[in-house]
C-alpha positions in Angstrom: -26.7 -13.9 -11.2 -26.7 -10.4 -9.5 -24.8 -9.4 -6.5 -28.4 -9.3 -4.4 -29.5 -12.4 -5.8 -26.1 -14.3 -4.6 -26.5 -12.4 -1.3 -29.9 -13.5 -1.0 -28.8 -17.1 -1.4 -26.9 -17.1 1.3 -29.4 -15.4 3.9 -31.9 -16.7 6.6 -32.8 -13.9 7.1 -33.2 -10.2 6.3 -30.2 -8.3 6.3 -30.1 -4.3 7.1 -27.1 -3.1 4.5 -25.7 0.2 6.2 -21.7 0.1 5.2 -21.9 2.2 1.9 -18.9 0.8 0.4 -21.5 -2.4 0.4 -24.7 -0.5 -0.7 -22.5 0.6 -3.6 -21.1 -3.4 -4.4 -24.6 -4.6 -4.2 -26.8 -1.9 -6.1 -24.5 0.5 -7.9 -25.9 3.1 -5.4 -23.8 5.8 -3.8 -24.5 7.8 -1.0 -23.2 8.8 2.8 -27.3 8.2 4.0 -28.8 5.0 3.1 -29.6 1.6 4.2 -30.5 -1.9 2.3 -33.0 -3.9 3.5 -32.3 -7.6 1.4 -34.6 -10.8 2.4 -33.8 -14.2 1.7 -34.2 -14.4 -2.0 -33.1 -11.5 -3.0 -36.1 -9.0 -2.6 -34.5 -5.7 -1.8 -35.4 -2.0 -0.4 -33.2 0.8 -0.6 -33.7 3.7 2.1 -32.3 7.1 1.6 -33.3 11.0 1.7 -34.6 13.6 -0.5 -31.1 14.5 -1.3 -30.4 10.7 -3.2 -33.9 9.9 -4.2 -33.6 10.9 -7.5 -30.7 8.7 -8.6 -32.3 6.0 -5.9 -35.1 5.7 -7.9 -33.0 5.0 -11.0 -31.5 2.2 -8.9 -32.5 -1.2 -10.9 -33.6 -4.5 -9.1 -34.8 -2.7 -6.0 -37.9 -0.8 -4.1 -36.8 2.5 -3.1 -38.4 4.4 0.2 -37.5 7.8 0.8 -37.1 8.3 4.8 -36.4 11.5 6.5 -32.8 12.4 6.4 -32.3 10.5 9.9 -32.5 7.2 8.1 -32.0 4.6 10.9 -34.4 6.3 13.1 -37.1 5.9 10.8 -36.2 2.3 10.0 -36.7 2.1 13.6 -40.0 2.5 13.1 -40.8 0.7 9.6 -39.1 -2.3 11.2 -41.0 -2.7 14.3 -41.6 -6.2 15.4 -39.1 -7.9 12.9 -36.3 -9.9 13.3 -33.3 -8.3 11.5 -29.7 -9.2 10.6 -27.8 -5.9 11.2 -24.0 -5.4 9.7 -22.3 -5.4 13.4 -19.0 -3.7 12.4 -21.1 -0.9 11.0 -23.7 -0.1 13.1 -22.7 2.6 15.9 -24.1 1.8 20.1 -26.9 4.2 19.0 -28.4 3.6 16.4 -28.4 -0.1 17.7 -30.2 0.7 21.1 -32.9 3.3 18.5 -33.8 0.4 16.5 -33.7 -2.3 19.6 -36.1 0.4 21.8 -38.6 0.5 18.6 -39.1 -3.4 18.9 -36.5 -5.1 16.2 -34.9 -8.0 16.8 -31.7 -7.1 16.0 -29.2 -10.4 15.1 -25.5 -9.4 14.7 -23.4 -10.6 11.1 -19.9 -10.1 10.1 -18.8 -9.8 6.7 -21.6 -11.3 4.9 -21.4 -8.8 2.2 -17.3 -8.4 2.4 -17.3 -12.5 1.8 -18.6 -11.5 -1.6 -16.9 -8.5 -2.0 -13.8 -10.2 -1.3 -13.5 -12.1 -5.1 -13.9 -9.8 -8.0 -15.1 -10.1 -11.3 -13.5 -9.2 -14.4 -14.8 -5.7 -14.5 -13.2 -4.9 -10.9 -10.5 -6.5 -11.6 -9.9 -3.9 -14.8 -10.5 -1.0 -12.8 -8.1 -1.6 -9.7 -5.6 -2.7 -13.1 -6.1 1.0 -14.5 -5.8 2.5 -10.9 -2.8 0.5 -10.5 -1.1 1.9 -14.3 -1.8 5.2 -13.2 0.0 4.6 -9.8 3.1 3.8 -12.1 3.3 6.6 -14.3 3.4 8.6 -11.4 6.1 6.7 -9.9 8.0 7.0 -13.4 7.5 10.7 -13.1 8.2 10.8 -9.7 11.7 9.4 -10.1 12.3 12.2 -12.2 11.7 14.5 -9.5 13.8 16.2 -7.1 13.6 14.7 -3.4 16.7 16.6 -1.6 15.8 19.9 -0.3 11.9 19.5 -0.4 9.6 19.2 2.4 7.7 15.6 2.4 4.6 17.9 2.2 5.8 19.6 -0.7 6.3 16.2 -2.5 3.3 14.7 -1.1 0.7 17.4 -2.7 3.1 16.8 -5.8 1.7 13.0 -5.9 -1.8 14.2 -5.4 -2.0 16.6 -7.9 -0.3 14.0 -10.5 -2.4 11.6 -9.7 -5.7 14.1 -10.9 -3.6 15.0 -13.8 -3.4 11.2 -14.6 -7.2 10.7 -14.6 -7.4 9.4 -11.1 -10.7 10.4 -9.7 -9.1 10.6 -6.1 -6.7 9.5 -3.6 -7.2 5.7 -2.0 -5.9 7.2 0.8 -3.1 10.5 2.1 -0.1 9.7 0.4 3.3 8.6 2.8 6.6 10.3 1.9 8.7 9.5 5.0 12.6 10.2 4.4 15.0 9.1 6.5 14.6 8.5 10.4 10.8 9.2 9.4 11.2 5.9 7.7 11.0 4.1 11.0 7.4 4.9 11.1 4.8 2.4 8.9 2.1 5.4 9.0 4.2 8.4 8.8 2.1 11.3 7.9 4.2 13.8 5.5 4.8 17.2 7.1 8.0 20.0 7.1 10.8 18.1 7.2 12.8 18.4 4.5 14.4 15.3 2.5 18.6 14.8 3.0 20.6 13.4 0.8 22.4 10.2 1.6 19.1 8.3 2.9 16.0 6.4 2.1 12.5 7.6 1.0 9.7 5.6 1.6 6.6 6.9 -0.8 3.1 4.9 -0.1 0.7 5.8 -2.9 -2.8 5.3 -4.3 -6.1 6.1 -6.6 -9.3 5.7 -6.6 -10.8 4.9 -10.4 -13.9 4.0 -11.0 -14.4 3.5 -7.7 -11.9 0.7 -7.0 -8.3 1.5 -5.5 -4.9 1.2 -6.0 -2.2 0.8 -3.6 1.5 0.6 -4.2 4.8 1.4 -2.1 8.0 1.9 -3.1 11.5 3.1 -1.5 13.8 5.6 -2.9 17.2 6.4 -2.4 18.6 10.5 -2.2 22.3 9.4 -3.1 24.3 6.5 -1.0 22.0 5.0 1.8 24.1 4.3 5.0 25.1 0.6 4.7 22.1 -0.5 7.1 19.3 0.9 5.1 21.0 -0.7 1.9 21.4 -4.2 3.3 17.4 -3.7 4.7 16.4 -2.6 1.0 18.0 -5.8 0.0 16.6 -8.2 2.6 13.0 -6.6 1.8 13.0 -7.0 -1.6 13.6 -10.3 -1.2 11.2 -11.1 1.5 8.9 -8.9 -0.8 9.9 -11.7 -3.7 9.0 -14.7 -1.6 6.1 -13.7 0.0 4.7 -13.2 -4.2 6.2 -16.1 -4.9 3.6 -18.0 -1.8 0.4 -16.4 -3.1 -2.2 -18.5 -4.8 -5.9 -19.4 -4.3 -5.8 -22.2 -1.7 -3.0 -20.3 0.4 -3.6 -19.8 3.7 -3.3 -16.0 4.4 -0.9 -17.0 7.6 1.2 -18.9 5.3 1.5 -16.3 2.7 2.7 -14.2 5.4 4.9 -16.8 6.9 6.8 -17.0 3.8 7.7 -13.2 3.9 9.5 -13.4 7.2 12.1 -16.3 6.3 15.0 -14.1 5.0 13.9 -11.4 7.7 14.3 -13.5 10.7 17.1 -15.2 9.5 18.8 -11.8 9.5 17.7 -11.7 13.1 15.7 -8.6 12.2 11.7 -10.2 13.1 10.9 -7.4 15.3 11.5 -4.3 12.9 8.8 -6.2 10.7 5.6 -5.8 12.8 2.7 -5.6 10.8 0.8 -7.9 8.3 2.4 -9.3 4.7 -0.8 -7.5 2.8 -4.5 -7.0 2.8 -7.7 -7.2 0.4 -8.3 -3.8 -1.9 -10.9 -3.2 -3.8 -13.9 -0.4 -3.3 -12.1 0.1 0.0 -8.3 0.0 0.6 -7.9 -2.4 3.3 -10.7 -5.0 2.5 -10.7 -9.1 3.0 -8.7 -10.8 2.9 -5.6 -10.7 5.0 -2.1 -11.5 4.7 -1.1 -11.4 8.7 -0.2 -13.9 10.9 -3.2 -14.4 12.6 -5.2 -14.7 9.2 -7.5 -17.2 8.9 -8.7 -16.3 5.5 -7.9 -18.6 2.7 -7.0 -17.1 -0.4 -9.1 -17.7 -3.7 -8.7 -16.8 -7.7 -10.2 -13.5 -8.3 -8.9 -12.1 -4.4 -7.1 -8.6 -4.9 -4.4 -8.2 -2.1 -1.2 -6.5 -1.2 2.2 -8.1 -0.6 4.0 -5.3 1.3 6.9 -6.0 3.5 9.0 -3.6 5.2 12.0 -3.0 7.9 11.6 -0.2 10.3 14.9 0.8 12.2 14.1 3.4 14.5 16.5 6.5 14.4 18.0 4.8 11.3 14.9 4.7 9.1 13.8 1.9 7.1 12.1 0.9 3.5 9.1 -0.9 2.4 8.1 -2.2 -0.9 4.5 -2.9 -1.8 2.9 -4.5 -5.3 -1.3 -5.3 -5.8 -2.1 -8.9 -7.0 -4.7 -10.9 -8.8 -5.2 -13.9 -7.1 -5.3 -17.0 -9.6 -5.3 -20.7 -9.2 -1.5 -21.3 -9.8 0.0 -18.1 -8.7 -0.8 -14.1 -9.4 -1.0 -11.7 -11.6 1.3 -8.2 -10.2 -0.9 -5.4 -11.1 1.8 -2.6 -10.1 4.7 -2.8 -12.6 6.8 0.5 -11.8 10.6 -1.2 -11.2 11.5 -2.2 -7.7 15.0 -1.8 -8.2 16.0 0.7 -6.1 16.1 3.6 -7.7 18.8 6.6 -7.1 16.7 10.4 -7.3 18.2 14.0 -7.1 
């Protein structure tokens, strides 16, 4: 059955399709202007511009309408005096109060289309696999790289331009080299400063093929880590280790999560783990479901997530190490297989 057909199962009504990442999962469509109309059944209608109607029209399954380039105004008007489901996470103040003033019923969803998105097939599943082998030959290469002396920019336009090299058709998202006391910081954005020696080196990297990404972490070290950050390489690793360990289709996000924090909070170090055990990935990099502990996802077979936990001492530094995962029935498949032993670099 296709992707609109099970979507149109589960409506009452139409649904207005404006997220592209969910335009492209349900038609094969891409494009930064366009909007799905899908009824109950199935019955779709693609809106775009002059700019995408050629490769709309080539869209199978669907009636195409070409609008003026402002797409949701016009839909204001071809929708007048219907009752609509609208994609409330992805529809802006304005464009919601255009369409309400033209006389459409607007009724608010939430991830109707990311429920579905959220358990691949086969065929994603094989492309977020080959993103994720290309994220490990450019580890393997990485770690025969030299860290000390180079800027985090310098080795973070490195990782981007090996990743092209490698057949990656883009980044997932801007690549994290945080060294040292930069460390601290989940999110660090690479800049000037320059790697030490003696010290941790967090790298956060991802691709994009066909469409689907990859994301991986892993920690270096520049020569002998400070006793603190080896002990929190340790503990992570094995939090990292337990929280794979929890996930398998019937898990409860939460308790996937839970299981990651044991060994941290028995090591009275809770607090300098603050976010979330992992997250979906797929045509986006942070999709459903969630590993947090407010989760109330429940996994199931065919779910792509993270498992990513990390210390973060500030003004020390801290580590983080981060695989992707098929969900199956009895446990997961680890799609990122570059060593997570932590490896010494120049």
């Amino acid at each position: 059955m296709s992707r609109l057909a099970r979507l149109g199962e589960r409506l009452s009504q139409p649904l207005l399709v404006t997220c592209a990442p969910n335009v492209r999962y349900l038609t094969g469509f891409e494009s930064s202007n366009c909007a799905l109309l899908v009824e109950p059944g199935g019955a779709t209608t693609l809106y775009t511009d002059f700019r995408y109607a050629e490769a709309a029209r080539a869209v199978a399954g669907v009636t195409f309408v070409e609008t003026r380039r402002a797409v949701l105004s016009a839909l204001a008007e071809l929708l007048r005096g219907r009752t609509v489901g609208f994609e409330a996470a992805h529809v802006s103040y304005a464009a919601h109060e255009a369409l309400a003033r033209a006389g459409v019923e607007l009724v608010p969803t939430e991830g109707v289309v990311e429920g579905l998105r959220a358990v691949k097939d086969a065929a994603e599943i094989d492309a977020i696999r080959r993103a994720a082998a290309i994220s490990d030959e450019v580890y393997a290469a990485l770690a025969a790289e030299r860290f000390t002396g180079r800027s985090e920019a310098d080795l973070a336009w490195w990782i981007e331009r090996t990743f092209r090299e490698r057949g990656a058709q883009a980044l997932a998202f801007g690549s994290i080299v945080a060294a040292g006391r930069n460390g601290a910081m989940p999110h660090h954005h690479p800049g000037g400063d320059v790697i030490p020696a003696g010290t941790l080196v967090t790298v956060d990297i991802g691709c994009v093929v066909d469409g689907y990404c990859s994301d991986c972490t892993r920690t270096f070290a520049t020569g002998t880590p400070p006793p603190e950050l080896a002990d929190a390489y340790a503990l992570v690793l094995r939090a990292q280790l337990d929280g794979l360990a929890a996930v398998r289709a019937g898990a409860a996000g939460r308790d996937v999560d839970a299981a990651s924090r044991v060994a941290i909070a028995a090591a009275e170090l809770g607090e300098r783990y603050g976010h979330g055990l992992g997250h979906g990935v797929g045509l986006e990099v942070h999709e459903a479901p969630t590993l947090r502990p407010e989760s109330e996802d429940t996994l199931e077979a065919g779910n792509v997530v993270t498992v990513e936990p990390g210390l973060y001492l500030p003004g020390v530094g801290g580590c983080r190490i981060e695989d992707i995962v098929a969900v199956g029935a009895d446990g997961c498949e680890v799609l990122t297989h570059f060593t997570k032993d932590l490896v010494t670099v120049a």
